[in-house]
C-alpha positions as CSV (number, residue, x, y, z in Angstrom):
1,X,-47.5,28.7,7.9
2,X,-44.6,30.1,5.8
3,X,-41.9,27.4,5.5
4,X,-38.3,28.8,4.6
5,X,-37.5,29.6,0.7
6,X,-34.1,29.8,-0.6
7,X,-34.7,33.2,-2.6
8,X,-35.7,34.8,0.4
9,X,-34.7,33.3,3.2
10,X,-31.5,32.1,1.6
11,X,-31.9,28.8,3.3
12,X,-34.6,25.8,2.8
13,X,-35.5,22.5,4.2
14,X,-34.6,19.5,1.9
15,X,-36.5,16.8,1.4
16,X,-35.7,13.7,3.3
17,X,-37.9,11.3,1.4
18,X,-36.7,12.7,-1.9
19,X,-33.0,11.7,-0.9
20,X,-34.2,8.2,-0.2
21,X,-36.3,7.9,-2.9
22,X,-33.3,8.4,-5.4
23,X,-30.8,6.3,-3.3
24,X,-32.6,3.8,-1.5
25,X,-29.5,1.6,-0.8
26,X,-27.6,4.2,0.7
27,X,-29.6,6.9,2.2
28,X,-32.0,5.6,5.1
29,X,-34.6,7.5,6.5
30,X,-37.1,6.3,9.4
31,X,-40.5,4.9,8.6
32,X,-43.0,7.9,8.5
33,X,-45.1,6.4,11.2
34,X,-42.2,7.7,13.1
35,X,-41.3,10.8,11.4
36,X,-44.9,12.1,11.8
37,X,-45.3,10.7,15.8
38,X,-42.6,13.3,16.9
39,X,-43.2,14.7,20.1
40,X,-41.8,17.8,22.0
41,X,-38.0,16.8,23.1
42,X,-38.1,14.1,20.3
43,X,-34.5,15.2,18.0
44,X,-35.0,15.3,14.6
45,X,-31.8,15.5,11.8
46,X,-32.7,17.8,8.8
47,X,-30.7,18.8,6.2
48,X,-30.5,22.4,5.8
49,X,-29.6,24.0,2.1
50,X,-27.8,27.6,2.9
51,X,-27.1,30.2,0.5
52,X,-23.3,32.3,1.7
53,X,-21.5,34.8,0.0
54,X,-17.9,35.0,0.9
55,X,-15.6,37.8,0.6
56,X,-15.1,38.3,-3.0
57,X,-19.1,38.3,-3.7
58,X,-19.3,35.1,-4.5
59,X,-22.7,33.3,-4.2
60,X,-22.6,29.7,-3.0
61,X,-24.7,26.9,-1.8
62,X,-23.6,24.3,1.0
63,X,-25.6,21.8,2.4
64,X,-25.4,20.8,6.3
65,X,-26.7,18.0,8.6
66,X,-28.1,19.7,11.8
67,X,-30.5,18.5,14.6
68,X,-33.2,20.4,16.0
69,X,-35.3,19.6,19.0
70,X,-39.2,19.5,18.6
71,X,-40.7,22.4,20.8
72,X,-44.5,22.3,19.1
73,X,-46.4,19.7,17.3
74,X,-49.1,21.4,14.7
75,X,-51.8,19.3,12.9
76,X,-49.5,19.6,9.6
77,X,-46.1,20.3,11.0
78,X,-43.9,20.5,13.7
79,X,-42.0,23.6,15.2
80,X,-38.0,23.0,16.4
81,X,-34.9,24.7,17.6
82,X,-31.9,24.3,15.9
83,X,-29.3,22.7,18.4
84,X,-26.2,23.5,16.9
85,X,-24.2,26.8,14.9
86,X,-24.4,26.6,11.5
87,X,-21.0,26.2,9.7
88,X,-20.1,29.3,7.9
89,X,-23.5,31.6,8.9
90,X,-21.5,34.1,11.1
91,X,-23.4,37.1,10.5
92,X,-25.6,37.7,13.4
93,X,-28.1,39.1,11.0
94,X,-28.5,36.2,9.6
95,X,-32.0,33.8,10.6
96,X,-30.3,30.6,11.0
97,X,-28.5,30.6,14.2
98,X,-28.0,27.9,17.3
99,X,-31.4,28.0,19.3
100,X,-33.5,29.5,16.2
101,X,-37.1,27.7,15.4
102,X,-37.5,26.1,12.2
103,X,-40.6,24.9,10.8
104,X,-40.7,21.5,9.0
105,X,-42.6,18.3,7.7
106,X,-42.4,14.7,8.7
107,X,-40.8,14.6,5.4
108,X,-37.2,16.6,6.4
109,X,-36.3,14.1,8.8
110,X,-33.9,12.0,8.1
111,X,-33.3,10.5,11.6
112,X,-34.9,10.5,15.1
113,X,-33.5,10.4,18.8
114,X,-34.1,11.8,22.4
115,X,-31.4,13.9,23.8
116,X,-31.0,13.8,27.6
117,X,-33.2,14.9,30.1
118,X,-30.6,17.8,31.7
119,X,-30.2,19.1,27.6
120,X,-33.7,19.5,27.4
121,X,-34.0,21.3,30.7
122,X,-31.6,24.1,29.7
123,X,-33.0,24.0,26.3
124,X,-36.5,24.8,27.3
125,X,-35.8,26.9,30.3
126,X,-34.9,29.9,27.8
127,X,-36.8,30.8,25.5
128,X,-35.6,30.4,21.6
129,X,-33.6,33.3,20.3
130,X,-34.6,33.4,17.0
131,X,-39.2,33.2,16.5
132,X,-40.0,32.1,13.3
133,X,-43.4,34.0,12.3
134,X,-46.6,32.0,12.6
C-alpha cells in the first residue's frame, strides 16, 4: 500500500503521535488501543498537510483538521472517506475531495467517534468518488 506523499501527491498524513509527543499538555490523542480497534463506521480526525498554489504561483502549505469515516480495516491500516471539502482544494482535478478514500495508520488519528446511523447509510449506499489505488 502507497500512502500519500507530499511531492507527489501534494498532500500527506501527519502524524498524530508525533504532535503529542512534542506537546503532551496540550495536544491529546486517544490511547492506541483505540486508535488501532477502529472499525467500519468508527470516525476518525486526521490532520491533513496540503500543498496549493494560488493565483500568482505561489506555493504554500496549509494544514487542516478533517474526519473521515472508516470503510476497510487492513492487517496494517485502515481505508476511509473523507467527510468533508477540503478548504481551498477547488480544482476538481485535484485527489483530495469530500467522499475521497484515504489510507492511514493508527498513528494519524487524533480523535475517534461514531457518526449517526442515517449518515452512515447515505455514506455507504454510494460508492466513494475518489479510489485510492491498492
Amino acid at each position: 500500500m502507497r500512502f500519500p506523499k507530499i511531492d507527489v501527491d501534494y498532500w500527506t498524513l501527519v502524524s498524530g503521535e508525533d504532535r503529542h509527543r512534542s506537546s503532551p499538555e496540550t495536544f491529546w490523542i486517544p490511547p492506541f488501543e483505540e486508535r488501532q480497534a477502529l472499525q467500519p463506521g468508527d470516525a476518525a480526525k486526521l490532520i491533513f498537510e496540503i500543498e496549493s498554489e494560488d493565483e500568482f504561483g505561489e506555493i504554500s502549505r496549509d494544514c487542516e483538521r478533517m474526519w473521515v469515516v472508516v470503510s476497510e480495516v487492513r492487517p496494517l491500516y485502515f481505508i476511509g472517506r473523507v467527510t468533508n471539502m477540503p478548504v481551498g482544494c477547488n480544482d476538481s482535478s485535484f485527489y483530495l475531495t469530500e467522499d475521497a478514500e484515504v489510507p492511514f495508520l493508527p498513528e494519524h488519528v487524533i480523535d475517534i467517534d461514531r457518526p449517526p446511523k442515517e449518515f452512515l447509510d447515505a455514506l455507504f449506499s454510494e460508492s466513494p468518488k475518489k479510489l485510492w489505488p491498492r
